[in-house]
C-alpha positions in Angstrom: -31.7 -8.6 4.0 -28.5 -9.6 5.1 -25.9 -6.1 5.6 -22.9 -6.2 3.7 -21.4 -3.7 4.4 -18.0 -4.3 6.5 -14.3 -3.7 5.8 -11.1 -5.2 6.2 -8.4 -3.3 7.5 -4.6 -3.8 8.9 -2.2 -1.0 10.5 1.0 -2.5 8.0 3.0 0.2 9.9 2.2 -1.7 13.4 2.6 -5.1 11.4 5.6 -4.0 10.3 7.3 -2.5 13.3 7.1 -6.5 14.9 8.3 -7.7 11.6 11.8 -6.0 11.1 13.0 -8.5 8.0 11.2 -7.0 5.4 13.6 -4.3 4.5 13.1 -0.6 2.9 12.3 -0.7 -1.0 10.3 -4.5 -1.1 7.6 -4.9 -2.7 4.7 -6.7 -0.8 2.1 -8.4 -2.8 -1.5 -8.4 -0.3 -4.5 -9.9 -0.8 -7.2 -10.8 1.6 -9.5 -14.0 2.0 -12.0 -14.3 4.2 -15.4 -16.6 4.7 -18.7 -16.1 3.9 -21.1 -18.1 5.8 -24.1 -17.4 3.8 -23.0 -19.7 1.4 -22.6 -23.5 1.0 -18.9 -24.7 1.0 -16.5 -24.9 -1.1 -18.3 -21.6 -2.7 -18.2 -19.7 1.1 -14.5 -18.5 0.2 -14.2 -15.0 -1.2 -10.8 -12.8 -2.3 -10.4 -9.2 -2.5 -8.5 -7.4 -4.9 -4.9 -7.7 -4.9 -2.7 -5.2 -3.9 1.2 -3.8 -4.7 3.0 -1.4 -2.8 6.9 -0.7 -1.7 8.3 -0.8 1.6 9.7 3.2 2.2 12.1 4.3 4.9 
């Protein structure tokens, strides 16, 4: 049985602090993409989710 069980995860604040342009009160669209190689291509491609939030001070 193959384990499926992992996460995705990224510190935005540490992202952010190297990327100063994106200024307090934006709105960030996210969405993650990632492989799966237990399948054949082009059907090994999988999306989580998406994901809003704002940019606070």
């Amino acid at each position: 049985m193959v384990d499926c069980s992992g996460t995705w995860s990224l510190d935005f604040n540490k992202w952010h602090a190297i990327q100063p342009w994106i200024p307090a009160g934006a709105t960030i669209c996210a969405q993650w993409i990632g492989r799966d190689p237990g399948f054949a291509p082009p059907a090994n491609y999988i999306l989580s989710d998406a994901l809003e939030f704002s940019v606070i001070p």
